[in-house]
Each structure stands twice: as C-alpha cells, then as structure tokens.
C-alpha positions in Angstrom: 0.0 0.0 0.0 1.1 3.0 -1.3 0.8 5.5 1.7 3.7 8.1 0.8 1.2 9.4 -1.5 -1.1 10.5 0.7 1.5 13.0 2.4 1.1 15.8 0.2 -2.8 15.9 -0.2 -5.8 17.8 1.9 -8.2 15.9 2.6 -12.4 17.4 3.6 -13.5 14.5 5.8 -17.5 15.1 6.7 -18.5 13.0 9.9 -21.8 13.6 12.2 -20.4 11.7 15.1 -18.1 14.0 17.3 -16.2 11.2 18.8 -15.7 9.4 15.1 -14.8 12.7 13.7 -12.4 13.6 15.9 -10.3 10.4 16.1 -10.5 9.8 12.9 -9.0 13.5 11.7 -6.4 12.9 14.1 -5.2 9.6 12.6 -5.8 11.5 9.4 -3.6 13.8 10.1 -0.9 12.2 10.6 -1.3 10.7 6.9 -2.0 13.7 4.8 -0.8 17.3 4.5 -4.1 19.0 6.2 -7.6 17.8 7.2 -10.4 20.0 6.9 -13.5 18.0 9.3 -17.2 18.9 8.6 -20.2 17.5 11.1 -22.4 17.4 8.4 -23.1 17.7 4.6 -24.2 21.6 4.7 -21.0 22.5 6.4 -18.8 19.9 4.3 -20.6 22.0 1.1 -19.5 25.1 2.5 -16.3 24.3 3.6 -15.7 23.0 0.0 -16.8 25.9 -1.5 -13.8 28.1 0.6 -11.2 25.9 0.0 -12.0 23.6 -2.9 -8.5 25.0 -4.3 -6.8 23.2 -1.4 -8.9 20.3 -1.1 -7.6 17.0 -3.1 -9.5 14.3 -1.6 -13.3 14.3 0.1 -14.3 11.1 2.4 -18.3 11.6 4.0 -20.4 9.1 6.0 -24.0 9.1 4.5 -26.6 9.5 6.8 -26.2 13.0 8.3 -28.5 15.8 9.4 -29.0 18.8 7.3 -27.8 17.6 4.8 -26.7 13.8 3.7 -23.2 13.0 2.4 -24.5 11.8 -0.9 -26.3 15.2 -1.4 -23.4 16.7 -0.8 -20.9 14.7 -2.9 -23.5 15.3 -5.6 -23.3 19.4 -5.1 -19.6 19.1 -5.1 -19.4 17.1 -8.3 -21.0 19.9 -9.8 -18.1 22.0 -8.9 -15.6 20.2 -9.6 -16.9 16.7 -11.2 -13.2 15.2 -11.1 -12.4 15.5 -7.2 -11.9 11.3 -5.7 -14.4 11.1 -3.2 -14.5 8.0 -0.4 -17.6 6.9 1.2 -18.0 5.9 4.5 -21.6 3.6 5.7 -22.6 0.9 7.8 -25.6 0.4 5.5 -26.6 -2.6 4.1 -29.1 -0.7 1.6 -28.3 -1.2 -1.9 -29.9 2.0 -3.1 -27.2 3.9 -1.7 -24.7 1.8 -3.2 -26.2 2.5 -6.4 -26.4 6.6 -5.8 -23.1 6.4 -4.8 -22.1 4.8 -8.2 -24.6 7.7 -10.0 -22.8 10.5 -7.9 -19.1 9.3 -8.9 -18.0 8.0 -6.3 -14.3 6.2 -6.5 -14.6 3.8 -3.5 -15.9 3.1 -0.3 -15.3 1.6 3.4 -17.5 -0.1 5.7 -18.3 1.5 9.3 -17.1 1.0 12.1 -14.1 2.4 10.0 -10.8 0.1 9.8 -8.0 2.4 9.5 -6.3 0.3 7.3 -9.5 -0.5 5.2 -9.9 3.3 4.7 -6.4 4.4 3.7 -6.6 1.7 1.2 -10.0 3.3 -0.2 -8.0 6.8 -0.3 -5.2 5.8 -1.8 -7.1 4.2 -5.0 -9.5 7.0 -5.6 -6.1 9.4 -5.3 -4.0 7.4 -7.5 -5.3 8.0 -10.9 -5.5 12.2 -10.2 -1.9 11.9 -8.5 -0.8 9.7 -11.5 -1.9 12.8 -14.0 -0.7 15.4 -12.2 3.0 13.5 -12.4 2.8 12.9 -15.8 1.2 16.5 -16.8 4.3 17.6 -14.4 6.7 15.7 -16.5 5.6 17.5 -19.8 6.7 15.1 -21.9 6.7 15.3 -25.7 5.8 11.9 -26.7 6.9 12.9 -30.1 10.6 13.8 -29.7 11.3 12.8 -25.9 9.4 9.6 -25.0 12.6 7.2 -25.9 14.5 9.9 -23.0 12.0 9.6 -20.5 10.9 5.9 -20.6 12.2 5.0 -17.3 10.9 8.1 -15.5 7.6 7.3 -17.0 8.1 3.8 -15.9 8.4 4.4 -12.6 6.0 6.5 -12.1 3.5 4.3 -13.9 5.0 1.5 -11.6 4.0 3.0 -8.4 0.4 3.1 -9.2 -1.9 0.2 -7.7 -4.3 0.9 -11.1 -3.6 -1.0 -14.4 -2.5 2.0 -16.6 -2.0 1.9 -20.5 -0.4 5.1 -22.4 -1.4 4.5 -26.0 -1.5 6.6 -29.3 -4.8 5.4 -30.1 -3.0 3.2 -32.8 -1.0 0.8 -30.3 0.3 0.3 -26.6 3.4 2.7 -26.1 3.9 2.2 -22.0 1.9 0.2 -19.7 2.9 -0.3 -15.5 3.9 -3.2 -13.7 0.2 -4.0 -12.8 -0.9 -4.1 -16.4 2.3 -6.8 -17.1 1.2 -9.0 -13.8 -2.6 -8.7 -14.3 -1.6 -10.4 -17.8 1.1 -12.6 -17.0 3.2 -10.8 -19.9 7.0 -9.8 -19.5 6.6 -7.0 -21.8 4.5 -5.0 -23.9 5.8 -7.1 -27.0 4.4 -10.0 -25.5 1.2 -8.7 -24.8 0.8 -6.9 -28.5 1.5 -10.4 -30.2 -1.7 -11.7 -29.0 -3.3 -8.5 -30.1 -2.6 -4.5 -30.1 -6.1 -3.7 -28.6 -7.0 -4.1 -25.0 -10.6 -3.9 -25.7 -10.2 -7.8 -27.4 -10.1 -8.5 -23.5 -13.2 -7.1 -22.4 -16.1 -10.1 -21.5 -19.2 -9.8 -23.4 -21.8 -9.1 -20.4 -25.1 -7.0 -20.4 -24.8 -4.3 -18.4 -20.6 -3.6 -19.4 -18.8 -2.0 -22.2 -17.7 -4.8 -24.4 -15.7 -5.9 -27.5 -18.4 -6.4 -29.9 -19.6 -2.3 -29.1 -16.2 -1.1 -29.2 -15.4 -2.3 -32.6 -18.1 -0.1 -34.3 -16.7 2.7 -32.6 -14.3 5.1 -35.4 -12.5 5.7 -31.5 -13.2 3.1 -29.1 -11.1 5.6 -26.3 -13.2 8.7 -27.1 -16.5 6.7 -26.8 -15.3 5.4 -23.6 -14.1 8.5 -22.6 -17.4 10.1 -23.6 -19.7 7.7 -21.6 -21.3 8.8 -18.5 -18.7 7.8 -15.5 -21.0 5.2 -14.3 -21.4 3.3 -17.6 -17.2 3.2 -17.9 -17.2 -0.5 -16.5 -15.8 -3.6 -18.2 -14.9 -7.1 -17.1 -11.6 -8.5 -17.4 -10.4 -12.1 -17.1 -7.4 -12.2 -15.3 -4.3 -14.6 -15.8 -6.0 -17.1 -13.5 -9.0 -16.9 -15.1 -10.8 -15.0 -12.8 -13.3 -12.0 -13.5 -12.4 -8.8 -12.4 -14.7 -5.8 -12.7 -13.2 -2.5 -13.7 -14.4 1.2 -13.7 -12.1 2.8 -16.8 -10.9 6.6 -16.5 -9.6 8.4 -19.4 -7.0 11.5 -19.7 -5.4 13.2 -22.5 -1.6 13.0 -22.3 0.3 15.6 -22.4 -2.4 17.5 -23.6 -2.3 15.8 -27.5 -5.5 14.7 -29.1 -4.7 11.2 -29.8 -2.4 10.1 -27.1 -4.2 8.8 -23.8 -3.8 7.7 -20.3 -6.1 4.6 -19.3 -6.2 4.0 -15.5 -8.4 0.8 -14.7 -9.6 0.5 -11.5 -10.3 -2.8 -9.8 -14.0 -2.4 -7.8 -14.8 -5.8 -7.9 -15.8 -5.6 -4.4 -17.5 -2.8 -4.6 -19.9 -4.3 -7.2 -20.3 -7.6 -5.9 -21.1 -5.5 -2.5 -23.6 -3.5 -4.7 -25.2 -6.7 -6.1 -25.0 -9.2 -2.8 -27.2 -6.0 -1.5 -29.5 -5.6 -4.2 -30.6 -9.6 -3.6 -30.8 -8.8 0.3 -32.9 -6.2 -0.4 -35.0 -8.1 -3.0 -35.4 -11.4 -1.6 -36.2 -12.9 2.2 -33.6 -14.0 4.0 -35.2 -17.6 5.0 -36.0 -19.0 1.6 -34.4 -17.0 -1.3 -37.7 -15.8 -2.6 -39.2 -12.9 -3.7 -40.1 -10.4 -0.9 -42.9 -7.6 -0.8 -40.4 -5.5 -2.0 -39.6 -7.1 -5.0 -43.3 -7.7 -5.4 -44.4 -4.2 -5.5 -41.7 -3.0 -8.1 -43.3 -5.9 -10.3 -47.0 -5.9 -10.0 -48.0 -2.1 -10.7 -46.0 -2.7 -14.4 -47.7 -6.3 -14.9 -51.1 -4.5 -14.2 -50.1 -2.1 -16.8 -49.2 -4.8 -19.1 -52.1 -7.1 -18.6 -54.5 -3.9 -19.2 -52.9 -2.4 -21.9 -52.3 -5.5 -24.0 -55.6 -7.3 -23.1 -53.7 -10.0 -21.9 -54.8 -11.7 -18.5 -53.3 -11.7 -15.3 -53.6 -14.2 -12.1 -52.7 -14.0 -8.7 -52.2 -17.4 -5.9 -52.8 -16.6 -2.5 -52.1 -19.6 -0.1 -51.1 -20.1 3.3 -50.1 -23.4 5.4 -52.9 -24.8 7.5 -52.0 -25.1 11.2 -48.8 -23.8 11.1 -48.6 -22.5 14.2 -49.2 -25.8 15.8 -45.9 -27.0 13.5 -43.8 -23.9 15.8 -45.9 -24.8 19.2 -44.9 -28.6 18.9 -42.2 -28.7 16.7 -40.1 -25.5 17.1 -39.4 -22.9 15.1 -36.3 -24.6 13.4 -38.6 -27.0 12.2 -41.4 -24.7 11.4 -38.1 -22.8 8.8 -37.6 -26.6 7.5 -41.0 -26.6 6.2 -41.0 -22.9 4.9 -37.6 -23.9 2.8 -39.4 -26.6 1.9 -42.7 -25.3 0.6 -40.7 -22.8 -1.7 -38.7 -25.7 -3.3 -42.2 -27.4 -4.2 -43.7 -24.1 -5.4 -40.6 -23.5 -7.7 -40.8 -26.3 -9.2 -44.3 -25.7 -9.8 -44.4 -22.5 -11.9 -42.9 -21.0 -15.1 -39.4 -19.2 -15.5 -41.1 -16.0 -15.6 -43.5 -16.6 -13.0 -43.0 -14.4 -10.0 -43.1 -16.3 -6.2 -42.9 -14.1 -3.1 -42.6 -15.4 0.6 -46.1 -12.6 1.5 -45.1 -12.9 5.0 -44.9 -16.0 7.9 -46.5 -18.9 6.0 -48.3 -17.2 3.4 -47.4 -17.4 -0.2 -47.8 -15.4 -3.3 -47.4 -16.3 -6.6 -47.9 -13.2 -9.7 -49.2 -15.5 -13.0 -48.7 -13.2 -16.5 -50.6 -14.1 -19.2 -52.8 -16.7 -17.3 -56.7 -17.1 -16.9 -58.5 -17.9 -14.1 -58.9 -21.4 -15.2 -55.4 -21.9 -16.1 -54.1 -20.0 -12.4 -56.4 -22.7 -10.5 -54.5 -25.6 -12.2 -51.2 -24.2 -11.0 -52.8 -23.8 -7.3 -54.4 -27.1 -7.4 -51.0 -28.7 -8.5 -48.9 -26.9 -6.1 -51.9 -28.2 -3.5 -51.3 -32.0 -4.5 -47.6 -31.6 -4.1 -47.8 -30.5 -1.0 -50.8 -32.9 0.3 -48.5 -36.0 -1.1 -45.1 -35.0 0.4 -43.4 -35.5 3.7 -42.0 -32.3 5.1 -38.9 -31.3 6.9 -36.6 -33.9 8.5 -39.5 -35.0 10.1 -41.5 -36.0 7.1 -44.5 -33.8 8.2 -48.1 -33.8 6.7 -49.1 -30.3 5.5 -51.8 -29.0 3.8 -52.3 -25.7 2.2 -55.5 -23.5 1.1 -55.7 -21.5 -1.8 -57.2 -18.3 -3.3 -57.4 -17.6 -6.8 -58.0 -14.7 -8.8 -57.8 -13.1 -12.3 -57.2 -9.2 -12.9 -60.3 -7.4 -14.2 -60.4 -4.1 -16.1 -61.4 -2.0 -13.1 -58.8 -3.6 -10.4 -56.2 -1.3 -9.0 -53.4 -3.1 -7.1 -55.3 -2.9 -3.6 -58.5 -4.4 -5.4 -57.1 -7.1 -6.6 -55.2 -8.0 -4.0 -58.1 -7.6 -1.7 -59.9 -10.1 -3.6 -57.7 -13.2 -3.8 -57.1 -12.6 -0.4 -61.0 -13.0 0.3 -60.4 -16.4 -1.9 -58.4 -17.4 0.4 -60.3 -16.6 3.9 -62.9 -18.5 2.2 -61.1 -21.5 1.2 -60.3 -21.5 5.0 -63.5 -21.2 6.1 -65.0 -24.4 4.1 -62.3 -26.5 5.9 -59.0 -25.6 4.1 -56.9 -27.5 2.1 -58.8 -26.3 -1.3 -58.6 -23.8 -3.6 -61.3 -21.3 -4.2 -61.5 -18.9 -6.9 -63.1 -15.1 -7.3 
C-alpha cells in the first residue's frame, strides 16, 4: 500500500459523530498534508466551496443531518466533477450503493471504519488524479522525448496500484507493472502479439462496455471516454481466469489529441457488494424468494401490461394450514424446515417467468402473466397436490395448504385485486382448508 502518497494531499473529511470525527481526523492527520473536518453535509458543502482549491481528496459518512453525504458529494461534483471522493456507511441498503455509483463516487469503506481499510480506499480513488498530475508535471513530448523519458515514466506508472495503459490510439506505447502481472506478460511485445487492442479483453456481459460495441466505434477511447462515468465498467479475465470488474478513467496525455492515459480501477468488491445488497434487499432472507419489495416494483407494471395489452393476469394466494401448531410442537427450526421446503415445491411448480414471493410468515404469493383464471387454479391445485402428497422437513410432516385464486379485471387497481384473492383465500379456509377457491 502506497501511503507516501497520501503526504502531500488535503483531505475534507465530513463526519456527524463527534467522537468518530475527531479520532478519525487525528489519525488522518498524521497521513496527509491537512484535514479540513465537517459534522455534516451543509458545512462539508461550504467548507468545500472556501477551500475547494486546497482540497484533493473528500471522504463523508452518509446518513447526516442537514444535509446527507450523498447530497453533498453530488453538489460538489457539480463543482468540480473530477475530485476522488471515499464513502464511508454501515448500510446494508443497496440503493445507496447504487447513488453512490450515479454521484461518482471512487470507493468506499464499511463503518465501524478500519483504518487500514480506509487508507486503502484513499489511496485508490487518489492514485489516478496523482498519476496525472506526475505525468502532466513531466511535460513530456511523446513525439521527440518519449525514448528519453521511458524509465521516469516507468516508474512513475509502476508505483500506481491501477492498471495504466499510455497509448497513441494506434497501439500500446507504455503500460505499469500492474498491467504486465494482471496479464502474466513480461513486456509489452508479449502482450501486442496476441493482439494491439486491450478492448479484445473485455467479456461480453449486459450491463458492461464490451468488445463487440467497441469495434463499431471510429475511436473506441473517445467513446469510452465520452460515456457517462457510471457506464465506464468492463470485465476483465485475469491470468488465473478469474473475473475482475473495472471502472475505466480516461486522460489526454500531455495534452495531444490522440495520445491517452487509461487507469483501470479494480472495484470488484465494490460491485459484488452492490449486487450481494440488491438480492438482500429483493429477496427474504429464509427461503431465497421474492419479498414484498420485490413484489411491488413488479406488479404495478404487470397490471399495466395485462390492461394495456388485453392479456390476462392471475394471482395465488395460499397459506399453510396449522402452522402455528408446527412452531408450538415442533419448534421454530422445524417450522423454517417446512417454509424452505414449501418454496422448493412451489418453484418447481411454476414458469421461469412466473414471479413467487414469501407474502409474509407462512403465506405465499405467486404473480401468474398471461394466465386465466382457469389456467391460475391448475397451478394452485398442482402446487396443493404436491404438497398434500409429500413428507416435510426432516420430520417427514403432513401439510396442507388453502388456496385463493383470482384473475385481474379491467377496473382492479393493485389494492382491489389483491383484496380479492385474499377474500379467496379466507374463504377457502373457512370451508375447511386445504382447497382452492376462486373469485
């Protein structure tokens, strides 16, 4: 870890926590040239705003009063939209992941903050500015003086913890130490047999800039370069085979149109962080199914579907009967058994694109698209059957279920219809459970 950088750089650290804030400047202080502390977004803002000349570096918590640390790293991106910026969080909420990507931010550490967790974070959102600001210092004419200067530029590049190309737009003219051990190459010679264009490397994956884009592009670095900062992400196989997950910034060098700096960041944690929450926050914890969550964000657009496009709709209400007498005499363990259970016999029941969410305790809920009433009550009555003719749980338990059924009618609203198979459901119960009732 590359820590000697960090000596000559300010750093605005915004904390709401007096006792945090204060610790944590002091340790700070002893790492960086000066540490301007804010105890909240609104004075981080302002403090920026008098000293942004001085200011290198910006590491906020989120959740703050006045004004939240997002709010105010998105305000100060609007000042100055290339400043490195570190959050701090102990959320598990993937939305602000996500924000935090939209704002710009470089990295991140988790709270209760690890020292050595967020120097780390600092010193790779730094690098790639620090790396520029050597190279703009070296003022190198690539055109008459890059053959003198290879070995300063070689240790510089070196020193950085980013993979970082220098290329002409035409081929590779200096890469760093990183780039060589990512590849398992000795040289650039060795790399540019198998192919002058690092692009060739980039995995074909929704959702990343890939090969088979690039290659349509007249400049594959400009369109990169031109991308919104979030969208700059490719995937990389490394020399063990491995997937690595790369944000990609771009810089003139030396000021001359077609020669370019490419830093490529490593956040592979950062998105599988980003993704790990997204499923938390989209799925219940106990059997891996769709939550209410989830199930809101879904139904209001299949409504919209089913309505507009005349096509029909189906919900499947159903709920364990007795289940409380499972917990009472069995135990809750047992009682989660069954749960896990139930879901595995349910998902095996439905269609890809069928949609099953855990509605809460032992109640069920499945979203049917494109299914009638008719069709929705085979799928309850087979899911019934299974679960009638199956031992449960390590204690091969007897369960029954009871179903409601219903289709989506022109006048339902979310509340309506939901209102109704639940009613198919109360009344299932009520003529002695285990059956399925339709509305």
């Amino acid at each position: 870890m590359n820590k000697e950088i960090l000596q000559d750089i300010s750093v605005l650290y915004v904390e709401d926590e007096n006792d945090v804030r204060e610790f944590t400047s002091k340790l700070l202080g002893s790492l960086v040239k000066k540490v301007y502390s804010a105890e909240n977004g609104l004075v981080g803002l302002e403090t920026f705003e008098k000293h942004q000349d001085q200011i290198d570096l910006i590491v906020s918590d989120i959740n703050m009063p006045k004004m939240d640390g997002l709010e105010m790293c998105t305000r100060i991106k609007k000042i100055n939209d290339l400043i490195p910026i570190v959050i701090t969080s102990a959320h598990n909420d993937p939305n602000f992941l996500k924000k935090a990507i939209d704002v710009g931010v470089n990295t991140y550490a988790m709270k209760p903050i690890d020292l050595y967790q967020l120097v780390e974070s600092m010193i790779k959102a730094i690098e790639p500015i620090i790396l520029k600001r050597k190279l703009e210092q070296l003022n190198i004419s690539l055109e008459t003086r890059v053959e003198q200067e290879i070995q300063k530029i070689k240790s510089i590049l070196d020193a950085q913890d980013n993979i970082v190309i220098v290329t002409n737009n035409e081929t590779i003219t200096n890469v760093n130490k990183k780039f060589l051990d990512f590849f398992e190459v000795n040289s650039i010679d060795e790399f540019t047999e198998k192919t002058d264009n690092i692009y060739d490397f980039f995995q074909e994956e929704y959702g990343f800039v890939t090969r088979t884009l690039l290659i349509k592009q007249d400049c594959w670095i400009k369109y990169i370069k031109n991308l919104p900062e979030v969208d700059r992400v490719v995937k990389i196989k490394n020399k063990n085979n491995e997937e690595r997950v790369f944000t990609v910034n771009i810089d003139n060098y030396d000021n001359k149109i077609d020669y370019f700096v490419i830093s490529l960041t490593d956040v592979t944690e950062l998105k599988e962080k980003s993704n790990l929450l997204e499923y938390q926050a989209s799925h219940d914890s106990l059997t891996g199914l769709n939550n209410r969550n989830k199930f809101k964000e879904l139904f209001g657009k299949e409504i919209r579907r089913g309505i507009r496009y005349k096509n029909d709709l189906s919900l499947v209400l159903f709920d364990l009967d007795l289940f409380k007498n499972i917990n009472d005499t069995h135990g809750h363990q047992i009682g989660d058994e069954v749960l896990k259970d139930i879901s595995q016999i349910v998902l095996a029941s439905v269609r890809e694109h069928d949609t099953v969410v855990r509605w809460g305790g032992e109640e069920f809920l499945i979203l049917l698209p494109e299914t009638d009433l008719e069709g929705a009550r085979n799928v309850a009555e087979k899911i019934r059957e299974a679960i009638e003719n199956k031992k449960i749980s390590s204690l091969d338990l007897s369960i029954t279920a009871s179903f409601g059924v219903s289709v989506l009618k022109l006048e339902d609203e979310e509340d309506s219809f939901i209102a109704r198979v639940d009613d198919a459901l109360y009344e299932a119960k009520n003529q002695g459970r285990n059956k399925v009732i339709t509305m």
